[in-house]
C-alpha positions in Angstrom: 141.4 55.3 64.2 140.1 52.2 64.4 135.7 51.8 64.4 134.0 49.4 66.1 131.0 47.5 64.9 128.4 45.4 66.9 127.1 42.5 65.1 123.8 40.1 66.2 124.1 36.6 65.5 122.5 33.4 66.3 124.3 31.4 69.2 123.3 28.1 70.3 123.1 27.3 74.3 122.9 23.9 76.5 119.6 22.9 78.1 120.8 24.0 81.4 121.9 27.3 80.6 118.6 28.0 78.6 117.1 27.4 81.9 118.9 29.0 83.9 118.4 32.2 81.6 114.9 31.8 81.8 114.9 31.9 85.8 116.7 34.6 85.6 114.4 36.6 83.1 111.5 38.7 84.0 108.3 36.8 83.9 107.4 38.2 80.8 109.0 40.4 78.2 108.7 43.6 76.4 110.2 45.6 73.8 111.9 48.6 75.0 110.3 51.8 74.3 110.8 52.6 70.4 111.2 56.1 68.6 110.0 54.5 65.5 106.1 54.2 64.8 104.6 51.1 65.9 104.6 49.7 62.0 108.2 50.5 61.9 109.6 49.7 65.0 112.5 46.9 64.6 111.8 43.5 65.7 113.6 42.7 69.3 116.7 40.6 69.4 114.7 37.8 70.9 112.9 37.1 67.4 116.2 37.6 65.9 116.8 34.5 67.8 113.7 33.0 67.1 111.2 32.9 64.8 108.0 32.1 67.3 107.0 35.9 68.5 106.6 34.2 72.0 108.7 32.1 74.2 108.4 28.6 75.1 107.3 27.2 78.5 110.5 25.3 80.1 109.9 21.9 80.1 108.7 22.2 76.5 112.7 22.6 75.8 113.6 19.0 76.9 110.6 17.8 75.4 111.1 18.5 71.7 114.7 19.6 70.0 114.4 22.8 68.4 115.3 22.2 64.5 118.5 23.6 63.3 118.8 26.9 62.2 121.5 28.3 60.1 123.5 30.3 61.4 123.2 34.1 60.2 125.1 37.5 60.8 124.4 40.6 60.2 126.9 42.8 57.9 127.9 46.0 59.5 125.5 48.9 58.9 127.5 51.4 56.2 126.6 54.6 55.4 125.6 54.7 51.6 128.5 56.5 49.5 127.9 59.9 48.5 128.1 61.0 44.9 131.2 62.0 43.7 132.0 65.3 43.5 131.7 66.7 40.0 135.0 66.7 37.7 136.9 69.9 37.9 137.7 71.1 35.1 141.6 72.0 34.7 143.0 74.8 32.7 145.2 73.7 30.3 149.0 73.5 31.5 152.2 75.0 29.7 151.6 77.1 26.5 148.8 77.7 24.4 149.6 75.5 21.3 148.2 78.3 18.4 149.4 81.8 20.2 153.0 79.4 20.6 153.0 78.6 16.9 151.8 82.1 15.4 154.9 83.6 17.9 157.3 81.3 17.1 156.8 81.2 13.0 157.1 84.8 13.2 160.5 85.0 14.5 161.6 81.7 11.8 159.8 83.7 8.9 161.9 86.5 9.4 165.0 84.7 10.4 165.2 82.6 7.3 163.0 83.5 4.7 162.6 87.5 4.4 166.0 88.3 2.9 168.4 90.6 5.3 169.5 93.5 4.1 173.1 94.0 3.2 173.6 96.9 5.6 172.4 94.5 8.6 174.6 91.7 10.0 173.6 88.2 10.5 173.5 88.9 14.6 171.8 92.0 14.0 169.0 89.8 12.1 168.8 86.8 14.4 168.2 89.5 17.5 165.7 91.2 15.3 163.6 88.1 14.9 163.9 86.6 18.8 162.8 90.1 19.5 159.7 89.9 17.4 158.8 86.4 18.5 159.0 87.7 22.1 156.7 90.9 21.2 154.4 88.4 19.5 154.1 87.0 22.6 153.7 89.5 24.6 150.3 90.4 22.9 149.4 86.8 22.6 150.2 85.3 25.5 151.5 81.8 24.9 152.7 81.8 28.0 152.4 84.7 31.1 154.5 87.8 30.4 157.3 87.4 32.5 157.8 83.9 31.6 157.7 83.9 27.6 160.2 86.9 27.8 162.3 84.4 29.6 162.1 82.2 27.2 163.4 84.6 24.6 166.3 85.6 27.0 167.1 82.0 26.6 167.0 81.5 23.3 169.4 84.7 22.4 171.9 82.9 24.6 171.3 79.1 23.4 171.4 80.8 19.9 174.4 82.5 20.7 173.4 86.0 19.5 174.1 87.1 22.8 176.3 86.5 25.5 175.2 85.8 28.7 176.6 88.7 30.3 175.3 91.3 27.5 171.8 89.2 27.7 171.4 89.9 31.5 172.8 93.7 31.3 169.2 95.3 31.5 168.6 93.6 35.0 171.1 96.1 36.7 169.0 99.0 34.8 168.5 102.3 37.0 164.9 102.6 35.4 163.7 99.1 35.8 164.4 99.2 39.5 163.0 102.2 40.0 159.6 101.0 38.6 160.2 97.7 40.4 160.0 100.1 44.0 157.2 102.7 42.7 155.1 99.1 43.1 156.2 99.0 46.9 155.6 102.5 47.3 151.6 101.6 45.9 151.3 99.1 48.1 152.1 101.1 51.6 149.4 104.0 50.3 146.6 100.9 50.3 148.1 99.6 53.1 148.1 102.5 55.4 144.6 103.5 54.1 146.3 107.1 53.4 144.8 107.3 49.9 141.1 106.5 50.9 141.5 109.2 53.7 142.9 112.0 51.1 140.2 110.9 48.5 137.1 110.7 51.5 138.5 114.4 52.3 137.9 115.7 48.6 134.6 113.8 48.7 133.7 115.8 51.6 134.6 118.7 50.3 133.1 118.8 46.8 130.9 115.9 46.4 127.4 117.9 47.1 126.9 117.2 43.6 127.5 114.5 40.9 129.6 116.4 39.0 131.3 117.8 42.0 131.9 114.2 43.2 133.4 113.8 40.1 136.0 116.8 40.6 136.3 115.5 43.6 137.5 112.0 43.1 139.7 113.4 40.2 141.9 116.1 41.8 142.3 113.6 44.6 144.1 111.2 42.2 146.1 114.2 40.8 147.4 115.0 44.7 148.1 110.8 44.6 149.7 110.3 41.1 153.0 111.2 41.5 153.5 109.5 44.3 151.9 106.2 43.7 153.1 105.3 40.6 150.4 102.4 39.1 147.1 103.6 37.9 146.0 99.9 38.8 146.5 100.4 41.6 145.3 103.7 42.2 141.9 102.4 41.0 141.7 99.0 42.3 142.7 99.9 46.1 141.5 103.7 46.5 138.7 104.7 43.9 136.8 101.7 43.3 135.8 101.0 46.4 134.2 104.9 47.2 132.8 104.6 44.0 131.1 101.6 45.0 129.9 102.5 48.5 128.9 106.2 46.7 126.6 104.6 44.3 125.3 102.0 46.5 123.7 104.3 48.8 121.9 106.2 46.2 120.3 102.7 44.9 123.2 102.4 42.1 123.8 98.5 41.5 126.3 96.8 39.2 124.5 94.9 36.8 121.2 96.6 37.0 119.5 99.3 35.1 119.9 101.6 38.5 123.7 101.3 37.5 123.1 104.6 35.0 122.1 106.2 38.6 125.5 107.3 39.4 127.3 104.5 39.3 128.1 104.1 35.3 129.1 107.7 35.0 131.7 107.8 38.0 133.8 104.8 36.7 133.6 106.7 33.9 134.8 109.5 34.8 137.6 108.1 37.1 138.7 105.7 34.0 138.8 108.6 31.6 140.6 110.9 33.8 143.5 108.3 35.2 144.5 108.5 31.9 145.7 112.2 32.1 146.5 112.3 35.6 149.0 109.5 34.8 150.1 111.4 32.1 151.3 114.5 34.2 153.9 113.3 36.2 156.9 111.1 35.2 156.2 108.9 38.1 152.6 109.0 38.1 152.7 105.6 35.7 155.7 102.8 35.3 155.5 103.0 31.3 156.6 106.8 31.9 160.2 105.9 33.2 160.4 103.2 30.7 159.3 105.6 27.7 162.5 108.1 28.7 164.7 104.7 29.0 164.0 103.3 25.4 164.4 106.6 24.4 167.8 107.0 25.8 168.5 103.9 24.2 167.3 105.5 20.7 169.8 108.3 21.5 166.9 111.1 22.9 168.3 112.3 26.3 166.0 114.3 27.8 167.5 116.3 30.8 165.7 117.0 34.5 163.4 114.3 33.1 161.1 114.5 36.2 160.4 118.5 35.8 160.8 118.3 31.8 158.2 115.9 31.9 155.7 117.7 34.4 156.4 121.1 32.7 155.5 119.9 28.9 152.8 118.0 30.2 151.2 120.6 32.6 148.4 122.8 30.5 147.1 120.5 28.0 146.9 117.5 31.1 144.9 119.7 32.8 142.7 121.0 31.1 142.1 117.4 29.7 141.5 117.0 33.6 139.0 120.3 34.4 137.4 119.3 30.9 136.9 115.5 31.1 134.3 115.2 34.2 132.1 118.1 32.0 132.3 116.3 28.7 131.0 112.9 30.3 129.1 114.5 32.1 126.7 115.7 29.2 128.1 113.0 26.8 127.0 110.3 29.2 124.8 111.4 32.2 124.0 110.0 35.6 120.6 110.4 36.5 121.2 111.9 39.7 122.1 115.1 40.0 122.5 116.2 43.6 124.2 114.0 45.6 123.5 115.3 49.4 124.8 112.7 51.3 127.6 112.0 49.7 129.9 114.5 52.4 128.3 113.1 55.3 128.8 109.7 54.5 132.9 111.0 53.8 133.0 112.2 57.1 131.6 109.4 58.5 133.9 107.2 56.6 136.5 110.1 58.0 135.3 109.6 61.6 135.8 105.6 61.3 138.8 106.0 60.4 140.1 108.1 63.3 143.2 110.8 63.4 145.7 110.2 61.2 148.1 107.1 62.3 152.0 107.0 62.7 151.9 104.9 59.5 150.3 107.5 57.5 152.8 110.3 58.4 155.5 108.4 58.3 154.0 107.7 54.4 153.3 111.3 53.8 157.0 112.5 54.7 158.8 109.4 52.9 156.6 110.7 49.8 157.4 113.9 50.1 161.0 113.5 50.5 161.0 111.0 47.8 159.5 114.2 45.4 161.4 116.3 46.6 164.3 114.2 45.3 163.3 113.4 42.3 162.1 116.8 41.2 165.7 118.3 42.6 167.6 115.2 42.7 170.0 116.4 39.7 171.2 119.1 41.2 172.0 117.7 44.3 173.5 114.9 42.4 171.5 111.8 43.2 169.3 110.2 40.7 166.3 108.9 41.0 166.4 105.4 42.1 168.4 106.3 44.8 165.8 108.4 46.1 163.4 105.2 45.7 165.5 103.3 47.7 165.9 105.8 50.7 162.1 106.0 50.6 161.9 102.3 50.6 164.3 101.8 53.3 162.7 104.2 55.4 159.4 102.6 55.1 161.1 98.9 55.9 162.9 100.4 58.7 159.8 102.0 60.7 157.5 98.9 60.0 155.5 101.1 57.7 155.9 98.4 55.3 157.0 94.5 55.6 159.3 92.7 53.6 157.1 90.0 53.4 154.7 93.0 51.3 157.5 93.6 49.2 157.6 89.8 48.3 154.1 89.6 47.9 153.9 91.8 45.2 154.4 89.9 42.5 153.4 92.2 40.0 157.0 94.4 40.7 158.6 91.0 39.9 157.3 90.3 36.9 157.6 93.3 35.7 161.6 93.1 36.7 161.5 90.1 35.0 160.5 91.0 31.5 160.8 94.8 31.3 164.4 94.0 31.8 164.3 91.5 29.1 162.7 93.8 26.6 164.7 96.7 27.6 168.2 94.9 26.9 167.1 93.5 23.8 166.0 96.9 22.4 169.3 98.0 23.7 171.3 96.2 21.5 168.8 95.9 18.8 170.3 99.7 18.6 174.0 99.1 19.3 174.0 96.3 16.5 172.3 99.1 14.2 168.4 97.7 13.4 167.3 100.9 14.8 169.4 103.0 12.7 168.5 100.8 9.3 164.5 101.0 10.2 164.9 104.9 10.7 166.7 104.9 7.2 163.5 103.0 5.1 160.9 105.1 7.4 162.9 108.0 6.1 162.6 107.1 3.0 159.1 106.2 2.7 158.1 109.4 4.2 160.1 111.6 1.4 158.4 109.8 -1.3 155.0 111.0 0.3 156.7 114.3 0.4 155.1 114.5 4.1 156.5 117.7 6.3 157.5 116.7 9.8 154.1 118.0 11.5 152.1 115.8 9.3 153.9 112.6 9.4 153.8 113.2 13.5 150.1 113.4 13.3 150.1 110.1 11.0 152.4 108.5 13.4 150.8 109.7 16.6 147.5 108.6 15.4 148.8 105.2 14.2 150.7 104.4 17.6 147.5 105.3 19.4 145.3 102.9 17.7 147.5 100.2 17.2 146.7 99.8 20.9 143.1 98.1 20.2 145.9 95.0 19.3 147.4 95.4 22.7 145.8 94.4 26.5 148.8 96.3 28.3 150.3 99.5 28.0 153.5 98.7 29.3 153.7 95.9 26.5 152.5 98.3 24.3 155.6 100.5 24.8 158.1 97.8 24.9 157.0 96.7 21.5 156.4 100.1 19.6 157.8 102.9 21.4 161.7 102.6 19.8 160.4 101.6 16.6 157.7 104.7 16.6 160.1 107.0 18.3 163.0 106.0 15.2 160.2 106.5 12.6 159.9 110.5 14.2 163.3 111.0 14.3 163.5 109.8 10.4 161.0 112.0 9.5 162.5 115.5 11.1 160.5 115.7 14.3 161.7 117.4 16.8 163.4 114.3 19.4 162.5 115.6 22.4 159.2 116.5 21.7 158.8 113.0 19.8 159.7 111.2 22.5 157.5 112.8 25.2 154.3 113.1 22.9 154.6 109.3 22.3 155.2 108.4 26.2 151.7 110.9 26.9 150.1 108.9 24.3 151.0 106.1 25.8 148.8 106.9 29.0 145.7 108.6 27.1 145.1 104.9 25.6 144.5 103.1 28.7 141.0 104.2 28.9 140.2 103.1 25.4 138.9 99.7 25.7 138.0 97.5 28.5 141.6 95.3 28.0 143.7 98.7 27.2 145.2 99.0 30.6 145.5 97.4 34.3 143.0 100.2 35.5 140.1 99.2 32.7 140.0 95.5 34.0 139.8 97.4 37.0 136.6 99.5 36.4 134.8 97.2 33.7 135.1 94.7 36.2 132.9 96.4 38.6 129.7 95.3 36.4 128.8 99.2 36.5 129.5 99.9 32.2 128.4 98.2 29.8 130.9 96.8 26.8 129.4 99.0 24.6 129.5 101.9 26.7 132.9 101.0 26.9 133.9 101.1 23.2 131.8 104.2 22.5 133.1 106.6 25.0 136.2 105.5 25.3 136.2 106.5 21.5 135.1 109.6 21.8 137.2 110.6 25.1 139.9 109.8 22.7 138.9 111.9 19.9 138.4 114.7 22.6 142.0 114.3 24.2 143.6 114.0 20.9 141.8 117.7 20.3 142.7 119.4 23.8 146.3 118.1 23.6 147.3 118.6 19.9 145.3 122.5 20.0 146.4 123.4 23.8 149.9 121.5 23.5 150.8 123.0 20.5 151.2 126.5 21.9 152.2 125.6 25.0 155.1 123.4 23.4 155.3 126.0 21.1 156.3 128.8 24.2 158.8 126.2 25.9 160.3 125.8 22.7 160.4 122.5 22.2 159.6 123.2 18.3 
């Protein structure tokens, strides 16, 4: 758009029209009335015209000749530029140079100069070190997850160790894709808002107190778990928040002193107790179903997963669950005690929300049925996934979710994306025999420290568990350990079903070790609420007093389903 900008300049006129303006001009003149103080105001056009500050009687123009005066103009008036904005500081695009140069020498270490082992062939070797340059990366991060494990994918094919065909195999995976829709299924209990309404109703119920608030929120998320199958979730969309607004009205800030209130000791609890509630169902956590895969994949079927899982995990879960609240309760204490007006502000919360919408049934029976397929889903001959996909369908098909919230969920990509990767590598890692060589040496090893079967599972339990202070995700935790770990327990003479579902329950007590250990701890630490010591010292001891509970309860109870 084009501006337009006056300008005042001297112009020079005849006699006669000089004259003539002058008869036509007021007798005298004045300046127009100013907003500017009298000292300030602007001098009027006329002196712009002429120096004298009065004007000259007529005839006194043909009299003398008024010298010449250069001619001046006036520049356009121009706003004065404004600073520039302070430089933005870019992150850094493509790889991190050191992470990409520790993950990478790895894999050419091992490659070319740790000798392979006669009873290994040369394509069993090459996988064996893409594979361990793609773990290393996983817990690096050179790159984002889903995209370094591409990179490996690619390399096994460039490198021909495998074919393109055998490399993609792992994307058609029954397991994958049924981790891929328990993400869609998390997203239409935020959605709908039916997991705030079934947590505000246990609120209600039991939250007079602090530690009843506590029971509260936690057999809430055991009436969720099964059926929303990421903890992040879970905490991020349903708990956090009520925590929040819980604390907040007793005085409980983040990032104050007054945090110790109430505040500190409910993230607590609800980050110490995902981890069991997880750990009860097969489908309460996506690293569940991929545990049973790689296991399948080390040869360790385990049959009517879903109710073999639920049934071995059952007593010692919870009474890790009706135990956990008390422990931290005395080990860490709120400072408030009663809290009164926590059920009233649930039913107000209730009230807002109004009666329960379409949306939200339609949720409750997809779930349902969804359960009720995967619990009896063998014996009426369809597996699991399938039942995820009716469920999913259903929800697309009544509007409860969008497929626009399906594609929005990036997370169930990405996952896709590299589980698939990991999964088909350890997958023929096995088929080429690495797995079988490995559980050879471990076997080995362990009969020169003349270890019985129950002690080398303890040492290998505890080592798997806190191995996971190396590792910021549970899910890349499993892809990079759980074979090798689960091989090692096999070698040694435990028994393999009960090897394989210890290490997949171990798998979910970690996530509240650290403040990186999980999805669900970014979650909660990031609420300001803990401090990182807190963090590190209780999640240290609530993994001491798991490890006690599960090993001394699950011991009998394994014991009486005969699993050893």
């Amino acid at each position: 758009m084009e501006s337009f900008v006056l300008y005042t300049s001297s112009t020079s006129f005849s006699p006669s029209s000089r004259l003539s303006l002058l008869r036509r001009s007021p007798p005298s003149l004045k300046s127009p009335p100013s907003i500017f103080p009298s000292s300030a105001s602007p001098r009027p056009l006329s002196n712009l015209r002429s120096p004298p500050s009065r004007l000259l009687p007529p005839l006194a123009l043909f009299k003398s000749k008024p010298s010449p005066r250069p001619r001046t103009f006036l520049h356009p008036i121009q706003a004065s530029p404004s600073p520039p904005p302070p430089p933005v500081e870019e992150s850094p695009k493509g790889t991190k140079l050191i992470p990409f140069i520790i993950s990478i020498s790895i894999g050419l270490i091992v490659r070319f100069l740790v000798p392979k082992p006669v009873q290994v062939s040369m394509q069993a070797w090459q996988l064996l070190a893409i594979f361990l340059s793609t773990v290393a990366g996983l817990v690096l991060n050179p790159l984002p997850v889903g995209a370094w494990a591409f990179l490996g994918l690619t390399t096994s094919i460039l490198t021909n160790t495998l074919s393109f065909s055998t490399a993609f195999g792992a994307f058609t995976n029954e397991v994958i894709w049924l981790i891929v829709i328990s993400f869609f299924f998390a997203r239409g209990f935020v959605k709908t808002g039916l997991g705030d309404r079934v947590a505000n109703y246990f609120v209600k119920w039991l939250g007079k107190s602090t530690l009843g608030l506590s029971y509260g929120l936690t057999f809430s998320e055991i009436l969720i778990a099964p059926a929303m199958p990421s903890t992040t979730a879970r905490a991020g969309g349903i708990y956090l928040p009520i925590i929040k607004s819980l604390s907040l009205s007793v005085g409980s800030k983040p990032n104050d002193p007054s945090a110790r209130k109430l505040g500190a000791y409910l993230v607590q609890s609800q980050f110490q107790s995902a981890g069991n509630s997880s750990a009860l169902f097969l489908t309460a956590a996506a690293q569940n179903m991929l545990c049973l895969k790689l296991a399948e994949e080390v040869g360790v079927i385990v049959s009517s997963p879903w109710v073999s899982w639920f049934r071995a995990a059952s007593v010692p879960a919870l009474v890790s669950l009706l135990l956990s609240p008390f422990i931290l309760y005395n080990l860490y204490p709120p400072e408030i005690k009663d809290t009164p007006d926590a059920p009233a502000m649930a039913t107000k919360r209730l009230e807002h929300m109004g009666p329960v919408t379409r949306d939200e049934w339609v949720m409750i029976g997809t779930m349902i049925l969804a359960v009720s397929l995967w619990v009896f889903g063998e014996a009426l001959g369809i597996a699991s996934v399938v039942a995820a996909m009716l469920g999913l369908s259903i929800l697309l098909l009544l509007g409860v979710l969008e497929w626009d919230d399906c594609l929005s969920e990036k997370s169930a990509w990405d996952t896709l994306a590299w589980f698939a990767v990991l999964v088909g590598m350890a997958g023929q890692l096995t088929n080429l025999g690495i797995v079988a060589w490995m559980s050879s040496c471990v076997a080995n090893l362990l009969q020169s420290f003349s270890l019985s079967w129950p002690a080398a599972f303890g040492v290998l339990q505890a080592s798997y568990f806190f191995i996971h202070y190396l590792f910021a995700s549970q899910t890349g935790h499993v892809g990079a350990l759980y074979s090798a770990f689960l091989a090692m327990h096999v070698a040694a003479g435990v028994p393999r079903v009960l090897a394989a579902l210890t290490l997949a329950y171990n798998t979910n007590l970690f996530g509240a070790l650290t403040h990186y250990s999980s999805g669900q701890a970014a979650v909660y630490y990031g609420a300001g609420y803990v401090d990182l010591p807190d963090v590190f010292k209780v999640g240290f001891m609530m993994a001491l007093s798991n490890a006690v509970i599960w090993v001394v309860v699950g011991s009998f109870w394994w014991k009486f389903l005969g699993l050893y």
